[in-house]
N, C-alpha and C positions, 0 to 999 in steps of 0.2 A: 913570776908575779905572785904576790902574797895574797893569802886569804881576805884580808883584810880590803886590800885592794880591788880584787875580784869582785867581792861584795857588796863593796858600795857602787861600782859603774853598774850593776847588777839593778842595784838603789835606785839610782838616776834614773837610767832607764825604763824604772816599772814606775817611778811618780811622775815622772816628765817625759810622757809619750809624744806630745806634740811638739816637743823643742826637737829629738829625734824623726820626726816627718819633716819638720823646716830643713835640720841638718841636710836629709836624703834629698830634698830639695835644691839644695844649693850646689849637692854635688850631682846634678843636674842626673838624680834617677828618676824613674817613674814610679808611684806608689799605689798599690790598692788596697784598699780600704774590705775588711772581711767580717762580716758579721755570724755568730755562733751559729749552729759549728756543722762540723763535717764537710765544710770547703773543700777543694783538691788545691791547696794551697802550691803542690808543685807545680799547676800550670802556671801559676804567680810567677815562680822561679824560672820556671823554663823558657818564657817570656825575656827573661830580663829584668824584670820588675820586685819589687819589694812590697809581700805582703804584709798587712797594718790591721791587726786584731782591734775589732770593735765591741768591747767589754762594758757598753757604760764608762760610768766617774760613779766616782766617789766625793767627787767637791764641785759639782752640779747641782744646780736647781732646776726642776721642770717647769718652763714657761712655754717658749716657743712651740713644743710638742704638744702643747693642749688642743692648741685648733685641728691637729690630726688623729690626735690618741683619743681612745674610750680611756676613761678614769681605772677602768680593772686592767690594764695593762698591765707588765710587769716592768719595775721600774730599769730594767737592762735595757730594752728595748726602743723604752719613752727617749730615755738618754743619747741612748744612740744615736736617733732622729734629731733629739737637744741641740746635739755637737756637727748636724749637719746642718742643721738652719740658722745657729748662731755665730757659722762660720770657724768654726776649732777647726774643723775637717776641711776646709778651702782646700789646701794644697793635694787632695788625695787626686788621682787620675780616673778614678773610677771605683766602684762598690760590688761586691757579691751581696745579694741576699738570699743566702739559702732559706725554707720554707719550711723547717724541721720542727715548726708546734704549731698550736692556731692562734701565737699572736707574730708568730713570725710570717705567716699568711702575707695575712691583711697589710703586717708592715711595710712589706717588700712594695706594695702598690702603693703605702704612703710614701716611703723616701721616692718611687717614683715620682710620683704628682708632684712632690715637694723640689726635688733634686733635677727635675726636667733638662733646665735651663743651667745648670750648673755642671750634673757630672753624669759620665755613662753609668746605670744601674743594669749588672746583670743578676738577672732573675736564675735561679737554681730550685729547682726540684727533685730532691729523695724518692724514691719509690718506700712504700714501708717494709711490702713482698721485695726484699733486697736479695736474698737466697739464691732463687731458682733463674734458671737463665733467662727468662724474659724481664728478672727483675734487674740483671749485670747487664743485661744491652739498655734496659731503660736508663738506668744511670752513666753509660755510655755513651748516651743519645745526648744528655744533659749537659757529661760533660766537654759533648764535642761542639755543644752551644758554646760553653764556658769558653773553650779555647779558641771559638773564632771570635769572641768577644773581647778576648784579652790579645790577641795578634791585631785588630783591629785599633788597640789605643798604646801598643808595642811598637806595631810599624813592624814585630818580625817575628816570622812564621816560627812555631812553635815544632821541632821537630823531633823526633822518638829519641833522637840521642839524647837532645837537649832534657828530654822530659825522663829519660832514664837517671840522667846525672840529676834531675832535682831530685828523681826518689832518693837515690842516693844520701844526698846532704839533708835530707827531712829523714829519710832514719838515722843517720847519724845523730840529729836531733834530737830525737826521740829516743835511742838509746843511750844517748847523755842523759836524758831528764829520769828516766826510769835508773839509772844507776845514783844520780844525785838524791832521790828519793829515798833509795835505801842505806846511802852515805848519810843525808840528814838525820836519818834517826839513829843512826849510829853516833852521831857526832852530835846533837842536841842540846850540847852546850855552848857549841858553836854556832850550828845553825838555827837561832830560834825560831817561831812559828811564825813574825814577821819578815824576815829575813830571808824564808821556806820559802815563803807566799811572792818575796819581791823576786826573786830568781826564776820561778816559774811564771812568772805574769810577765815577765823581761822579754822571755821567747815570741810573747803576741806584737813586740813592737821592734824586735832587732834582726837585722839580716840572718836568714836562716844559719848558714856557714860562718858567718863572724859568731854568730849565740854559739852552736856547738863547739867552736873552738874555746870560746872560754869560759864554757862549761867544762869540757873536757880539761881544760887546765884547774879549773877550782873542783873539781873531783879527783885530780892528783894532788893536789895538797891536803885534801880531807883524808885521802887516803891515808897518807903519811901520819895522822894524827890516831892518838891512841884513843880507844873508842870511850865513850864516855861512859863514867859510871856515877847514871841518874841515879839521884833521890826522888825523882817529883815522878808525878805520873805519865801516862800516856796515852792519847787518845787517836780515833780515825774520824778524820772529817768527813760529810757530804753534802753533796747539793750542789746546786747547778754551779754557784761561784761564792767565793770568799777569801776578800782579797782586800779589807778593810782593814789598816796597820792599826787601825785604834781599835778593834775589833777582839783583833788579832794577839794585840798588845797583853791583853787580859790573860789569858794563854801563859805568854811569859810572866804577868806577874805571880801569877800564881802556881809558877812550877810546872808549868803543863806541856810535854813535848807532844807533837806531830807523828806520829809514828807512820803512816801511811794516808790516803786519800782517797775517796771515792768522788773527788770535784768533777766536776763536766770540765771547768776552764784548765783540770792540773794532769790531774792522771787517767782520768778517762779519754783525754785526748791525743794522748800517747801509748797506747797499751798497744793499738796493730800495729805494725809494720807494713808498706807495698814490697809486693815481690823486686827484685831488681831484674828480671830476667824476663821474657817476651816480650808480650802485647803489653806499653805501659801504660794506654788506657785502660785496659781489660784488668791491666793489675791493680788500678786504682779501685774501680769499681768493685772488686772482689777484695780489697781491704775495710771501703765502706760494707763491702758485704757479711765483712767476718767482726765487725763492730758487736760485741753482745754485753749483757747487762746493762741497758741504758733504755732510763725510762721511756725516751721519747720514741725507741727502735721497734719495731712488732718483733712479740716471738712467739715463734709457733709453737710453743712448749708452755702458751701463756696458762695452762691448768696446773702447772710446777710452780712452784714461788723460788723461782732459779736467781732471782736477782736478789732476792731476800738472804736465802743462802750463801751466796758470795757477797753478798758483804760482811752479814756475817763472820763466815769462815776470812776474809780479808782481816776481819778485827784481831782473831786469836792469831792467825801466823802472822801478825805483824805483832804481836807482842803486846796488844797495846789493852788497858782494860775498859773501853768504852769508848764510844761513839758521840760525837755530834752531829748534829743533821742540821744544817743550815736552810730552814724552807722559805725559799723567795715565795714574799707574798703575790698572791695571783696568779701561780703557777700551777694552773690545774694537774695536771701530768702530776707534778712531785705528790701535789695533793691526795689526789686518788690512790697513788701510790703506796701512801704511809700505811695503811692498817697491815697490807698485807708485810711492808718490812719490817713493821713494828714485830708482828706477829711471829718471824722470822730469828729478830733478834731474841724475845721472849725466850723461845723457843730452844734455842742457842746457850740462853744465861749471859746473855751480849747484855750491861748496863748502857742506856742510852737516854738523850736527853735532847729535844726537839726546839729550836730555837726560829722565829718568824724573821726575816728581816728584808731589807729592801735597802736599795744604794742613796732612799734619801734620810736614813738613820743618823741620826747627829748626838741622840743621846743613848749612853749603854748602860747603864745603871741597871736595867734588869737585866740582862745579858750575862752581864758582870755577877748579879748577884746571881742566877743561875748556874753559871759555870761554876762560881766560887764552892755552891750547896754541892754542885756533882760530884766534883773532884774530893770533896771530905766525904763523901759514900764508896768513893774508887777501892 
């Protein structure tokens, strides 16, 4: 199958999430609905069922979510709630809401209250003390809610073999996307930064095993391709998501490759691996437990600016000579965050350039004229 081709079902895929939930519908699967991040998506798999990443839109309006949202929400979240009260999400069988910042709290009880009468919500809890053993059995305890919740709208018991072969096919997964990663930037003429952004956002909405598979196929044709010899520049993105083709588009207009990512939705959610081998609850929770550099995560090392650091250091060994930071507005966490990465990067000689945005952005003109000013200082 050709690159070209790979590509654009890649395409489809990442614009057209809900024609993909009707399709899984028709072929009489179950689907759940998974809201950011650190799900144990293999109990999805090991169920039977197909997990359905809930990223927001990009071509949504907030209305319906106003009767449950505070105005300082973050527009990912508003959205989400959007697409379950205006009925996009009908066909899901059920919802995870993990509870990984303080507006995904409060959420988790809104889509309750709201979603009552429509779809099972199971509630998920992170410990932040993930480390130490009482903090691997509390997320054990979570996610053995999780899986009598998802056996429960399965009809079938969820069992250690079953849930070994999901890790399985999620690191496969995952070790597709971490290789396609560093194919993109090798290939940059090919893959540009919209393009980047549809193939990785693809994985939130395609059967775990069919996405690896043809990912692993359009990483052997990139292979095959002679690496590209850019003239433009190269930057690392971050922030929680970024995943806007008009956004994104800017990027390619002006010569600007991808070289690597520091996204919550791209690569920071693929970096662990679960063990394949014992306990595969125990190895679940000891993958969330081995999660590091992530704003939302506690680290006991929080007197170090270790996150600052690696990204940093992410910027130089990926080649790339600058950073964007994509700050979703109202994102306390990222907020608080920036002095000390800034200070990080400074610190480094990392060029970086801080950009606000939210999923109800319709015009880029300052964006555009930002990136445009960065990249002539690169």
């Amino acid at each position: 199958m050709s690159t070209e081709i790979l590509l654009n079902e890649f395409k489809e895929v990442s614009e057209h999430p809900y024609k993909v939930l009707s399709q899984y519908k028709q072929e009489g699967k179950k689907v759940i609905g998974v809201l950011p991040y650190f799900a144990p998506v293999e109990l999805v798999v090991a169920a039977g069922m197909v997990p359905m990443g809930i990223w927001g839109s990009n071509n949504k309006t907030i209305a319906l979510a106003k009767e449950y949202c505070a105005t300082f929400y973050c527009t990912i979240a508003q959205l989400a709630l959007e697409m379950l009260l205006d009925g996009t999400m009908d066909q899901l069988d059920g919802i995870i809401t993990p509870t990984i910042c303080d507006t995904l709290r409060p959420m988790s009880q809104n889509i309750r209250v709201a979603m009552s009468e429509k779809l099972p919500c199971i509630f998920l809890a992170h410990p932040q003390y993930r480390k130490p053993a009482f903090g691997l059995q509390f997320t054990v305890d979570q996610y053995t809610h999780v899986k009598k919740e998802l056996e429960k709208i399965s009809g079938t018991a969820i069992t250690d073999e079953a849930l070994r072969e999901a890790i399985k096919v999620m690191n496969r997964s995952r070790a597709a996307r971490r290789a396609f990663v560093k194919l993109a930037s090798d290939h940059c003429d090919v893959i540009t930064a919209v393009k980047r952004s549809a193939v990785l956002r693809a994985a939130w909405f395609m059967e775990p095993a069919v996405f690896a598979e043809k990912l692993e196929a359009l990483n052997a044709e990139l292979a095959q391709l002679p690496v590209a010899d850019w003239k433009g520049k190269k930057i690392v993105t971050s922030g929680i998501i970024c995943d806007n083709p008009k956004l994104l588009q800017i990027f390619d207009d002006n010569q600007i490759a991808i070289a690597a990512d520091d996204v919550a939705q791209e690569s920071r959610s693929f970096r662990v691996d679960a063990s394949e081998e014992g306990d595969p609850m125990m190895a679940l929770a000891q993958q969330f437990a081995d999660q590091d550099y992530e704003i939302l995560l506690y680290d006991e090392h929080s007197n170090q600016n270790r996150r600052g650091e690696f990204v940093a250091n992410l910027v130089k060994k990926s080649g790339a000579q600058g950073l964007v930071l994509f700050m979703q507005q109202f994102c306390d966490p990222e907020e608080m965050e920036y002095p000390y990465l800034k200070k990080a990067l400074d610190e480094a000689g990392v060029p970086h350039i801080k950009l606000g945005v939210d999923q109800q952005m319709r015009d880029f003109g300052q964006a555009n004229t930002a990136i445009q000013a960065f990249a002539e200082v690169l």
